[in-house]
C-alpha positions in Angstrom: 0.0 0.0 0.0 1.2 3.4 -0.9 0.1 7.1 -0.8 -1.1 9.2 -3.3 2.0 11.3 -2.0 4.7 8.9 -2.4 3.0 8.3 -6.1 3.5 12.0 -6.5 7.0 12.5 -5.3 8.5 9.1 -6.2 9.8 8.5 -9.5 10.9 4.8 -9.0 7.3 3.8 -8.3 6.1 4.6 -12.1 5.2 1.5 -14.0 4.6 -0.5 -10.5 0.9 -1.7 -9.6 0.2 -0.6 -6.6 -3.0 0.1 -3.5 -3.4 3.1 -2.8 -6.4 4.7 -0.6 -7.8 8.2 -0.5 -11.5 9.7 -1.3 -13.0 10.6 -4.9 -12.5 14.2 -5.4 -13.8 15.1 -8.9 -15.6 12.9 -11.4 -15.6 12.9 -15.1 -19.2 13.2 -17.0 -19.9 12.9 -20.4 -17.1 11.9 -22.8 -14.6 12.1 -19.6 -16.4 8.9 -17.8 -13.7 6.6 -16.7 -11.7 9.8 -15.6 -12.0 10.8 -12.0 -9.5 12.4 -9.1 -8.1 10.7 -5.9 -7.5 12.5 -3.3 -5.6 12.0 0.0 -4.9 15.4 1.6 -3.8 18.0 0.1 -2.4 15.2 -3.0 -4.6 14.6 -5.5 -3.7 12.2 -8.7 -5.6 11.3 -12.0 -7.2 8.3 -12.4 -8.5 6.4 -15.3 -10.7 3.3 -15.3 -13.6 2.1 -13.4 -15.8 5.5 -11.4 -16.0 3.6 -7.9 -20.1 4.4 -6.8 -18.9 6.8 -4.1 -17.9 9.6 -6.8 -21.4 9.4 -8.0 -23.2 9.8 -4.8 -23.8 12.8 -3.0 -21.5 14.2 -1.1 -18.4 13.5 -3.1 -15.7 12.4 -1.1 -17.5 11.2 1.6 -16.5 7.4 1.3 -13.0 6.5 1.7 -11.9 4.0 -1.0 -8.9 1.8 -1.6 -8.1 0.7 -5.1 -5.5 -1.5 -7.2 -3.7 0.4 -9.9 -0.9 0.8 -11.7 1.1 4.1 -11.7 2.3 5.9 -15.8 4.1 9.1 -16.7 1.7 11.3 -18.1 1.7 13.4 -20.5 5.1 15.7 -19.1 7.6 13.3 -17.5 6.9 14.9 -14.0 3.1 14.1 -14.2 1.5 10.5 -13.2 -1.7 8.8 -13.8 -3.2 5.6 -12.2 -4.8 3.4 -14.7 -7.1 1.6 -12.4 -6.8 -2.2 -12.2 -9.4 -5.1 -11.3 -9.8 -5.5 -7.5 
């Protein structure tokens, strides 16, 4: 188990699967469905894959969540993404 922190800071953690817990911060709608925020803290990391039911219930971030993912570069070497796995 990691944190969304160590995700953030760590660079030898990109391209390892990891669980990592936190709250649903944001949600994608439309077009951006599958795209949704973790948050632990002040950190906060993109995630793609599966919307867990929490970020579609009222209020967001209520329901603290742990899920299995694996951590990418994004787009800029210094950004990551979590491309959510199968529990």
């Amino acid at each position: 188990m990691v944190t969304v922190r160590q995700i953030v800071q760590r660079d030898s953690l990109v391209g390892r699967r990891v669980r990592v817990g936190g709250v649903c911060a944001i949600a994608g709608t439309g077009p951006s469905a599958g795209v949704w925020v973790l948050q632990a803290g002040p950190w906060a990391i993109e995630v793609r894959g599966l919307v867990p039911r929490s970020c579609l219930q009222e209020p967001i971030g209520a329901e603290a969540l742990t899920i299995f993912a694996q951590i990418v570069e994004g787009t800029d070497s210094t950004e990551r993404l979590l491309l959510r796995l199968p529990d």
